[in-house]
C-alpha positions in Angstrom: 63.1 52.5 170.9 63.0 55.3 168.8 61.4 56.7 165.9 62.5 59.0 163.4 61.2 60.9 160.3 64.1 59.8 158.8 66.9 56.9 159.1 69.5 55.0 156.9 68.9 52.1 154.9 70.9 48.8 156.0 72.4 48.7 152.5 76.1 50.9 153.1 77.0 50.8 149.2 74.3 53.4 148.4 72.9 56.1 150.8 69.4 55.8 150.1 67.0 57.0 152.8 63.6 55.8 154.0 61.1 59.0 155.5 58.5 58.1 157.0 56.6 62.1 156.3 53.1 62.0 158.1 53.2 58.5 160.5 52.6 58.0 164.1 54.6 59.8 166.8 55.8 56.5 168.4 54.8 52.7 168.6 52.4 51.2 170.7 53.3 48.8 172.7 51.7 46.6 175.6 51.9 47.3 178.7 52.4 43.5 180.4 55.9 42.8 181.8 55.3 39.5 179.6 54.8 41.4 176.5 57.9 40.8 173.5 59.4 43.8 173.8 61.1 46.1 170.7 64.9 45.8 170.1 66.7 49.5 169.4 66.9 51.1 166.5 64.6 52.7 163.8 61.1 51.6 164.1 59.6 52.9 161.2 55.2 53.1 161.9 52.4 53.5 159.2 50.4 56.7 158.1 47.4 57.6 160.3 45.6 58.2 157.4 45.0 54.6 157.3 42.9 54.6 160.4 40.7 56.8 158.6 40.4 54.4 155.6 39.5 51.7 157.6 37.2 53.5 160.1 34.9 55.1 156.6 35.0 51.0 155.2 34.3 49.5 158.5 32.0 52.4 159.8 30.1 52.0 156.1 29.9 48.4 157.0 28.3 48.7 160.4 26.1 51.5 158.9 24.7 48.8 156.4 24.5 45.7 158.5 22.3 48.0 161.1 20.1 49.5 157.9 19.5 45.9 157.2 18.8 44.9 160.6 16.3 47.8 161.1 14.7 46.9 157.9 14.1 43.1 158.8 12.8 43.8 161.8 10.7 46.2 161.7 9.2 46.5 158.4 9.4 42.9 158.0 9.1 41.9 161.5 11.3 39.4 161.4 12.5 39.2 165.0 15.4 36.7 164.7 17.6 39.2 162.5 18.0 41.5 165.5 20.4 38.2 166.8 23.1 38.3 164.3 22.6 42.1 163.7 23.5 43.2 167.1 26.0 40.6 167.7 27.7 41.7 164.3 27.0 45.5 165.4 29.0 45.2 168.5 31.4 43.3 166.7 32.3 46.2 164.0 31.8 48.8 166.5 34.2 47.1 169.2 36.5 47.4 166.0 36.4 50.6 165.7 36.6 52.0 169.2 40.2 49.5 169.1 41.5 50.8 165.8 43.7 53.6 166.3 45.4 51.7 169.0 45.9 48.6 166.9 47.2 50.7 164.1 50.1 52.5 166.3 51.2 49.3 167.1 51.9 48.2 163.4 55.7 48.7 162.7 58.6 47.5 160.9 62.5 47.8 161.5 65.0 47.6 158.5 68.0 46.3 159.8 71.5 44.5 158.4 70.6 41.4 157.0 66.6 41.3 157.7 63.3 43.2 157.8 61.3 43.0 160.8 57.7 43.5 161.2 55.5 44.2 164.1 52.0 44.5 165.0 49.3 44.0 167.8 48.6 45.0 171.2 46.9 42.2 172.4 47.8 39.0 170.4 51.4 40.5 169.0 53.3 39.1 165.8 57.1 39.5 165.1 58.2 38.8 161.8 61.8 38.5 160.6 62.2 38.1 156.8 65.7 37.8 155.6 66.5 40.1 152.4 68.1 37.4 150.5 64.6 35.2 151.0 62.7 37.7 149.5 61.0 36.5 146.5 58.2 38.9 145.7 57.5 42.5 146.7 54.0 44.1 145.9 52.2 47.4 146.4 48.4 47.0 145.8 46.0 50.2 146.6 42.3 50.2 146.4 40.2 53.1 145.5 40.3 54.5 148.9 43.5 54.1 149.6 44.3 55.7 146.5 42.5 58.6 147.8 44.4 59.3 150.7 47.4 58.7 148.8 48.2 55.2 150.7 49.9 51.6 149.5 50.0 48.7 151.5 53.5 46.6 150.7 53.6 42.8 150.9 56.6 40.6 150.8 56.5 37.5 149.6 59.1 34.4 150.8 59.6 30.5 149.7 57.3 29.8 153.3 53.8 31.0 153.2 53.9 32.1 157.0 56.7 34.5 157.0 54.3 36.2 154.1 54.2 40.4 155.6 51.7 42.8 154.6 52.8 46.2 155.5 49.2 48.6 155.5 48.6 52.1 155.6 52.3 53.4 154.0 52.2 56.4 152.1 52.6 56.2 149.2 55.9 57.5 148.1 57.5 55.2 151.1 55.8 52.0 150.0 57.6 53.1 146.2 61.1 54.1 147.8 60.7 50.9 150.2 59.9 48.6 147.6 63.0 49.8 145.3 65.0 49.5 148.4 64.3 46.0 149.3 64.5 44.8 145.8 68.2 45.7 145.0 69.1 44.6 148.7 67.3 41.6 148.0 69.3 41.0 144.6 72.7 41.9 146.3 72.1 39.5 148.9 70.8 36.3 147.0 74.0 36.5 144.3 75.7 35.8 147.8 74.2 33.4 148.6 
């Protein structure tokens, strides 16, 4: 396993690159003897500015649901919202404690004839979607993401599950990786 800024494209009729400027040092994986473990080659990880999108939407979050609780309970004295108020509250906060881990562990690999996509410590999904099944390739950014300049990519195939969502790529890489898969894509389905 190894991880570089900067690696070669599957595709060897043009010699198009894919950086990966400002991700993780290296993947997370689990430490079980039980765990699916990563093939060689080129894993490419997310920025780690995504973990500090999602911890000021999911921080704001927990922030409001423990306003609301406080209101309800003590100004209102209802007594039953402090129930599903704490049990949401450790919820979002067990979230965030787990968050930067989760997010090392997100991943892909492009390699000769497929992409594959990796993520989670604890419950861990592999993903292999062939270029030639591509259908759809879409970069979607909210306001946040926007500004801290990242794109999340999602690929679209014929079979719902084999849907990926790639978050937390910068920007410029979600653009260059998109272009990339869609003329790799279109090379492999005329042969098919």
């Amino acid at each position: 396993m190894t991880n570089s800024p900067e690696a070669t494209t599957p595709d060897s009729s043009r010699e198009s690159t894919i950086t990966d400027a400002g991700s993780f040092e290296r993947i997370a994986e689990p430490r079980s003897e039980n765990r699916l473990a990563l093939q060689g080659g080129v894993w490419h990880q997310i920025s780690p500015k995504y973990v500090t999108v999602q911890f000021i939407s999911t921080g704001s979050f927990l922030l409001l649901v423990i306003a609301a609780t406080l209101v309800l309970t003590l100004l209102m004295h209802q007594l039953w919202a402090s129930i599903p108020g704490g049990i949401l509250t450790v919820i979002l906060a067990w979230t965030l404690i787990i968050l930067p881990r989760q997010s090392r562990s997100i991943g892909y690999q492009l390699r000769d004839d497929d992409l594959v996509f990796r993520r989670g410590i604890l419950w861990q999904r592999f993903v292999a979607v062939p270029y030639g099944r591509m259908q759809l390739i879409d970069i979607t950014h909210g306001p946040l993401d926007r500004g801290f300049g990242i794109a999340q990519l999602k690929f679209v195939t014929a079979a719902a599950a084999t849907g990926v969502v790639i978050p937390g790529l910068a920007q410029s890489t979600a653009e260059t990786l998109r272009d990339h898969l869609v003329a790799v894509a279109e090379s492999r389905r005329t042969g098919l």
